[in-house]
N, C-alpha and C positions, 0 to 999 in steps of 0.2 A: 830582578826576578830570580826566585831560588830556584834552579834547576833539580840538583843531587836532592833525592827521595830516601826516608829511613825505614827498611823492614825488621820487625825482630823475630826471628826464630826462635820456637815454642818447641820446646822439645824437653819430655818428664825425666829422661835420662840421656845419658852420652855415653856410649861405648866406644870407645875409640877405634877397635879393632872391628867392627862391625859396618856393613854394606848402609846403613843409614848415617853414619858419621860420615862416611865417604862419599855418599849424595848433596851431605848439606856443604861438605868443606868444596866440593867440586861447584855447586852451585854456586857457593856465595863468591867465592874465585870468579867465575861469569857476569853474576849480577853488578860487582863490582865495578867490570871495566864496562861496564851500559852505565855507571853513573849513580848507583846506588850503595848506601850505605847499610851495613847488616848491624846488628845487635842480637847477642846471643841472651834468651832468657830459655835456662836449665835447670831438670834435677839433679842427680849426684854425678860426678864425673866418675869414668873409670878408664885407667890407659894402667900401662908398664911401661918397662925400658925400647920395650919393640914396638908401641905404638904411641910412645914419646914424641917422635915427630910430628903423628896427624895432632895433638893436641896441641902442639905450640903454631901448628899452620890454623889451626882454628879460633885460637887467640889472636895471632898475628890477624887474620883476616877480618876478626870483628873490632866492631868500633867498641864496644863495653858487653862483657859476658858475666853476668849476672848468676850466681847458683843458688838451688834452694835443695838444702837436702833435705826437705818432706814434698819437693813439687811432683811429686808420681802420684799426687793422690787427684782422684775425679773432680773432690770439691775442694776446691781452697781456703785458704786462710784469710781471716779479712787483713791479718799482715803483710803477708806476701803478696795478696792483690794491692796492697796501699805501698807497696815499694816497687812494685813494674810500675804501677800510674807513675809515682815520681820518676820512674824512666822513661816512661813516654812522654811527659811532659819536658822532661830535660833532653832529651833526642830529636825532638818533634816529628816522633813514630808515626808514619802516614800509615801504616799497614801491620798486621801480626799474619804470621806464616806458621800453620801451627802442624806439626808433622807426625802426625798421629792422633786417634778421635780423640783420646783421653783428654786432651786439656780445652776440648772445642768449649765444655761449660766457662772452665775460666774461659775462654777468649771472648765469647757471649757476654762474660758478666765487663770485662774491660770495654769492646767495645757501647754495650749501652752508657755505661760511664763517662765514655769518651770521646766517641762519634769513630773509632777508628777501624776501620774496615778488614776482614780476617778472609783468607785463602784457608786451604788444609790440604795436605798431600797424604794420601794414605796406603804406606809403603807396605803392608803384606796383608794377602788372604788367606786366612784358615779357616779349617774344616770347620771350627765353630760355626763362623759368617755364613756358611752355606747349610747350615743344619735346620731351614726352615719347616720341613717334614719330618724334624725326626720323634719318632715314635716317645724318647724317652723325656719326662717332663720338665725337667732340670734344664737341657737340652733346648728344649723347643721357650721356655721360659726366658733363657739367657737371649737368645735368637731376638725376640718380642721386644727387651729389655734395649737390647743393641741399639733395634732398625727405629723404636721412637725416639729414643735418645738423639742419633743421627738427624732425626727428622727435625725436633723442637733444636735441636743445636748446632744445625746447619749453618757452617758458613755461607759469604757471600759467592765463592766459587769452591769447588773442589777440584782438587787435581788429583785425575786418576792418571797411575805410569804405566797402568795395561789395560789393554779391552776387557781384559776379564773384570776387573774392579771396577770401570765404566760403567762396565753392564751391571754388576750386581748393583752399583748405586743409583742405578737409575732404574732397574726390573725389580729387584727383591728388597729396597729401602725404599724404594719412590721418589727419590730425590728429582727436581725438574732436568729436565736432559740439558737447558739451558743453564743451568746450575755449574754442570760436570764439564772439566774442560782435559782432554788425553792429551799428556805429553811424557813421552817417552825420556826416560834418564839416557844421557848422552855423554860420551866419554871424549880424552882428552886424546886424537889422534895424533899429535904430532908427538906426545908418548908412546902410546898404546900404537905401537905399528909392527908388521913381521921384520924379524932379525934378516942379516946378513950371515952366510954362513959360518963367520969368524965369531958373531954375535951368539950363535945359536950354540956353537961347540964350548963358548968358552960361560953361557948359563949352563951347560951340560956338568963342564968340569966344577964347574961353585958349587952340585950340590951333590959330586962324586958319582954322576952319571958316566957311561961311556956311550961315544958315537951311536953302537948298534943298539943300544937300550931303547925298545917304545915305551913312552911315558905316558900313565895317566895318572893325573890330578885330581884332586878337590881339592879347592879353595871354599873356605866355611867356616862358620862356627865348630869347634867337635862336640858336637851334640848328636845323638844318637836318630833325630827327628832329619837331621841333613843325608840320611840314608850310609854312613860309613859303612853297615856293618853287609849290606846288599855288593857297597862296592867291594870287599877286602873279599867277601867269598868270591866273588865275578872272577877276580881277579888271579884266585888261589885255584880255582876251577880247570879257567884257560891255560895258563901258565901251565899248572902240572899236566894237562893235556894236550900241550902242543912246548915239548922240550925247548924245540928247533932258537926258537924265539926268545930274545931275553927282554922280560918284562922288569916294571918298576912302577912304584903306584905311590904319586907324593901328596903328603895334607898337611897344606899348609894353612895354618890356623890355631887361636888359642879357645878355650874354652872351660866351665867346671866338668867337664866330664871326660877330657884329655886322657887320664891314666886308664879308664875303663879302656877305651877305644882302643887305647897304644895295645894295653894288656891281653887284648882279643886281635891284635894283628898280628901280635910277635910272639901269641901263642898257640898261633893257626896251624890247622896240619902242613898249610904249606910253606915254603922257603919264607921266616919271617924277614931274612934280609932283602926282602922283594917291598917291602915298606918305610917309606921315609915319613916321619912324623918332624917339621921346619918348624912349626910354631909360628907364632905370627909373625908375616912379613911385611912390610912398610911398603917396600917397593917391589910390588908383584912381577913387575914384567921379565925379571930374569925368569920367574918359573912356569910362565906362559910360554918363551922362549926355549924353555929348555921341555916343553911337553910336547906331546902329537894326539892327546884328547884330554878335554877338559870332561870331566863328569860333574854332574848336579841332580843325584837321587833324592832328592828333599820332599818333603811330606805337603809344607807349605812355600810359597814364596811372594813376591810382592810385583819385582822386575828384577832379578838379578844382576847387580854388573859385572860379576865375574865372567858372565857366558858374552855378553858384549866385548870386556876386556880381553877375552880367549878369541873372540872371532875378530879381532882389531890387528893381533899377536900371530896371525898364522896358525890358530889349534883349532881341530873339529870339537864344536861342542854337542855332549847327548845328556840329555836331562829329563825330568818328568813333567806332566801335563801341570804340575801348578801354576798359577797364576804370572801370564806373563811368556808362554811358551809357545806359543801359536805368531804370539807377533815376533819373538826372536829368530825362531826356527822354521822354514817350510821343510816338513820331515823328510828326509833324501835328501833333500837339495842343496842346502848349507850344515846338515848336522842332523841327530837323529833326537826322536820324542819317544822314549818310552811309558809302560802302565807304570803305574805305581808298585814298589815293591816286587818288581819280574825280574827276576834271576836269569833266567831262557833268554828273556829279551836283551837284557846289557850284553852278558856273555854274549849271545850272537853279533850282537852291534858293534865290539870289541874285535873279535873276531874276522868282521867282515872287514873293518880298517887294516887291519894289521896284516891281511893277507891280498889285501886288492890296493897298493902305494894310490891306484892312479886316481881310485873313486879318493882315497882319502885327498889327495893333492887338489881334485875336480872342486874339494868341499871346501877345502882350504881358502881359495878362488873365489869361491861363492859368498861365503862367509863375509870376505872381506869386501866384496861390491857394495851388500846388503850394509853392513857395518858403516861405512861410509856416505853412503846416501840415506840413511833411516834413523842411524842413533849418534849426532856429532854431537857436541857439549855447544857449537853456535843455535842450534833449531832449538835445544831443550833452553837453554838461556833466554833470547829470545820469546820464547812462547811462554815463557814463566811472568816475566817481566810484560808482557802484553797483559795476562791474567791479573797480574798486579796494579795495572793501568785503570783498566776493564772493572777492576771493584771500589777502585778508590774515585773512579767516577759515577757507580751506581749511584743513582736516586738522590742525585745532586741538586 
């Protein structure tokens, strides 16, 4: 009897440096040792020398990675659907994983082809997805266009990683509640842990930090929608009005819009030597280690795993209400939730850390209980692979 199961992951593009490469590579590392085999079917790859690694770990972990450079588009080609079939037949694909709506049409048109059964995980909400009132008609069009789309090319489950997305799939798409299944991305704690003091000084010294420097971070794309430009004034704010304190504000991350960002930090009225721009880093937890607040001003998000990975690492994290923020964060208690785009707000949130050790140390504490019992990489594995169970038995 063949035990070991093949899913293939559906994905229009691959960033390598980006928080969805790093969900599937973590996932399929999980799914693996429960007994399953992954196959990677892609659009265009993109890495560099600094996220060189996660692509050769995402080879390494798939059984055959398959790319198409035109698979970003809605409708397919009847080529490219006739060369995944020969990979599902040659795999003996019991399931497609498709991680993002865009390719749910292909996955529809394989499955009636095939008889093979389709999950979907759908990693960010934006302002679009929520613009079902809005007045302008382009706007409300797109909206319409989405939620039937969603509706007629619904897979067999959905996996939403926040309440927020739960709910909007099941309130503002209509999708059946028994449809939606929530499971939180979970990370890899026996990495992802608070340093040692020897641990902590010597991520300090890697990135020319000293001891009394408080650090805050972003980790992100540098795109201008990730809030940079909210943090760098915050920051240039407090700093120039409270001398006493030596600040440092690091982003690490690559992006197209890198030189903009740098150019407006290091050409701020305030100390631009107050800003470290790393570029993308492979292996984060030195800069987790070496911070005391993670920030995430972002416009949209899906579930972040930097603010998981920062509350694993010992770092208070404050972020904004998108998508994913309410089930990370109870606001005070493990970290703070600002508006959108508040100035007043970070700054004082900033402020409050940096002059109160014990609330930030309280949060520290908190963070890490929550972190451990809510978001492991065994409960996200586990319940994905149950999901996976769950549709390849539907309507048997």
């Amino acid at each position: 009897m063949e035990t070991t199961r093949t899913v293939a992951f559906l994905l229009n593009r691959v960033d390598c440096n980006d928080g969805i490469a790093s969900h599937c590579e973590t996932l399929m590392r999980g799914v693996k040792k429960l007994g399953w085999r992954v196959v990677l079917i892609t659009g265009k790859v993109n890495f560099d020398d600094s996220s060189l690694k996660r692509f050769e770990s995402l080879k390494e972990l798939s059984e055959e990675w398959i790319v198409f450079d035109t698979f970003n588009r809605v409708f397919p080609t009847w080529s490219g659907l006739s060369k995944i079939l020969e990979v599902i037949k040659h795999h003996k694909i019991q399931l497609l994983h498709a991680h993002g709506y865009s390719l749910l049409f292909s996955a529809m048109i394989l499955k009636i082809l095939t008889g093979v059964k389709c999950v979907a995980t759908f990693h960010l909400l934006k302002s679009i997805h929520l613009n079902k009132s809005e007045e302008k008609t382009q706007f409300r069009l797109r909206y319409l266009l989405l939620q039937s789309y969603l509706r007629v090319f619904s897979p067999d489950i959905f996996i939403a990683i926040s309440s927020d997305i739960e709910q909007w799939l099941i309130k503002d798409i209509g999708i059946s509640e028994s449809k939606v299944k929530k499971i939180f991305n979970g990370i890899d704690s026996q990495y992802f842990h608070p340093p040692h003091h020897e641990e902590q000084l010597k991520a300090k010294v890697r990135f020319g930090l000293s001891e009394q420097d408080f650090v805050i971070t972003l980790i992100g794309r540098l795109q201008w929608d990730k809030g940079h430009k909210l943090l760098i004034d915050a920051v240039n704010q407090i700093a120039d009005s409270n001398p006493k304190y030596l600040f440092k504000c690091l982003f690490a991350g690559s992006g197209d819009q890198r030189q903009e960002i740098e150019e407006y930090a290091l050409s701020s009225v305030g100390n631009p030597h107050r800003f470290l721009f790393l570029g993308y880093v492979n292996e984060p937890r030195d800069v987790y280690w070496a911070s005391d607040v993670i920030v995430l001003p972002s416009q949209a998000e899906g579930f972040p795993l930097v603010i998981l990975e920062a509350m694993a690492c010992g770092t208070v994290p404050i972020r904004t209400p998108a998508a994913g923020a309410y089930d990370q964060i109870e606001d005070g208690l493990n970290g703070f939730i600002i508006p959108f785009d508040d100035f007043d707000a970070l700054s004082n949130r900033l402020l409050q850390l940096i002059m109160n050790p014990d609330l930030q140390l309280e949060m520290v504490n908190n963070a890490l209980k929550l972190s451990n019992k809510k978001f492991t990489l065994e409960s996200m594995t586990s319940d994905t692979v149950n999901s996976y169970e769950k549709a390849i038995l539907q309507n048997r």
